[in-house]
N, C-alpha and C positions, 0 to 999 in steps of 0.2 A: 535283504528286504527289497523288494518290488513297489516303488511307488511313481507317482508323477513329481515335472519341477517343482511344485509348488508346494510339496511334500519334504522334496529332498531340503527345498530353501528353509522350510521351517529346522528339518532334524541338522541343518547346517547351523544355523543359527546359534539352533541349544547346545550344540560340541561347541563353537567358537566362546560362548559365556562360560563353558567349562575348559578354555584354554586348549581344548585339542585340534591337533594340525591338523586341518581338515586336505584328502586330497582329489582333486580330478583326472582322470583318463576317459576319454571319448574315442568311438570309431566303430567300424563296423561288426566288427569278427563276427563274420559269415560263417566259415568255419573254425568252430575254437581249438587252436593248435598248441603248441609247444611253446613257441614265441610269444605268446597272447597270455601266455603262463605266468613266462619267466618277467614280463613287463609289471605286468599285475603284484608279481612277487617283490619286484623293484620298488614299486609304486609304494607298496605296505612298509616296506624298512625305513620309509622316509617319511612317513605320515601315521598319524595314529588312527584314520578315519579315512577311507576309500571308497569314493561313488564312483559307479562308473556310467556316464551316457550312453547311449548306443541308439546309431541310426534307424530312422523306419523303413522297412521295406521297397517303400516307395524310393526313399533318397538315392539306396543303392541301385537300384536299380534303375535311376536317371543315370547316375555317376559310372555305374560297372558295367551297364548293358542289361539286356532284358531278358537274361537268363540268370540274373543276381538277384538277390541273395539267394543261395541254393537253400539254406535255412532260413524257415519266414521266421520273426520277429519275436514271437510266443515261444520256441524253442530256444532263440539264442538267450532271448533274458532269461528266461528262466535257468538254461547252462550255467549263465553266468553267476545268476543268483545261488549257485551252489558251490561256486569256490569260495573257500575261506578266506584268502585275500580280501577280497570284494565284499563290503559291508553295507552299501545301494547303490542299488541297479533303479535306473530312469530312464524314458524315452523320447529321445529326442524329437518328437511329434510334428515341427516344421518341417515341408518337404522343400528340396534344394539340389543342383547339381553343384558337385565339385567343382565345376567350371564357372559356376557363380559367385568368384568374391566377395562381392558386397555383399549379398543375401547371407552367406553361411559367415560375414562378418558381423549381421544383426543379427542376426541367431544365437550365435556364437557371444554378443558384447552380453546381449540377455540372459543367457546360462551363468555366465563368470559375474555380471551381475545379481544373479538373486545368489547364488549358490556359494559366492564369496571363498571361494578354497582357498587356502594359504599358496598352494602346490598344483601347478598343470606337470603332468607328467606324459610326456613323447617319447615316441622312436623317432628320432628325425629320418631315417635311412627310409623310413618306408613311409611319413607321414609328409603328402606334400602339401600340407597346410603348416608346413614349420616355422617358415616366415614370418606369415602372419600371426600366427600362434604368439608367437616372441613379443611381435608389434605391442600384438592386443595385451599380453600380459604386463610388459613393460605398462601399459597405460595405466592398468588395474590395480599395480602392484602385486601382481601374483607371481609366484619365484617360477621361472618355467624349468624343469629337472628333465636332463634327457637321461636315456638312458639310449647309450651310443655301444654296447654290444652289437659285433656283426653276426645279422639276421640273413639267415640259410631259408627259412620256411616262410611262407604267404598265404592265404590262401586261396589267390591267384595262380599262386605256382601249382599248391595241390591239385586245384581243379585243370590246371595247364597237362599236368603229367597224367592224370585218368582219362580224359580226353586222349593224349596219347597209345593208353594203354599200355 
């Protein structure tokens, strides 16, 4: 399902009164690869309910350069919205650069506040907001779950080797 926060806060809600593990994954996937699979797959064996945020166009392409996202925003959610894992898909609507701590920390206190997930789930190896991630959870009481498999694919890297040819 495709909705907005305020959406996902209510269907958060109704799982929590029905005692299920609600959980979160956020980030960009540009392109949706193999790794973006296997994480989402991870996320699911540890929760019974998976939303997942996803940057807007805009953000990534403060953050990755002005030739990101190579997929605009309509295509990626909707991707995402078709793997089984994934039980809602939301948009993270604030624009931010990565290089903004504080801003994608208010952003960020307000997602894990309306959306109350039991579980943040990271790749720390590729996520450089890990840190803070931990900070903010710790605050929240949300259990932060990495999943520390080493990651081969990016899709930084993909577009790094087509580039190359």
């Amino acid at each position: 399902m495709i909705c907005n926060l305020k959406q996902a806060a209510k269907e958060s809600a109704r799982l929590r009164r029905q005692k299920k593990i609600i959980g979160l994954v956020t980030g960009c996937f540009d392109i949706l690869h193999f790794e973006h699979i296997m994480l989402f797959r991870f996320a699911r064996q540890h929760c019974d309910y998976l939303i997942v945020g996803i940057e807007n166009d805009k953000t990534i392409s403060l953050s990755k350069g002005k030739t990101r996202p190579i997929n605009k925003l309509k295509y990626r959610v909707n991707a995402l919205d078709e793997l089984k894992s994934i039980d809602l898909v939301f948009v993270v609507k604030e624009i931010y650069s990565f290089d903004d701590q504080s801003k994608a920390d208010v952003i960020f206190s307000n997602i894990y506040q309306k959306i109350k997930p039991h579980r943040l789930f990271i790749a720390p190896q590729v996520d450089s907001f890990w840190r803070q991630k931990k900070r903010m959870t710790q605050q929240f009481g949300i259990e932060l779950v990495c999943d520390t498999r080493q990651r081969t694919i990016s899709s930084t890297s993909i577009i790094g080797k087509l580039i190359k040819g």
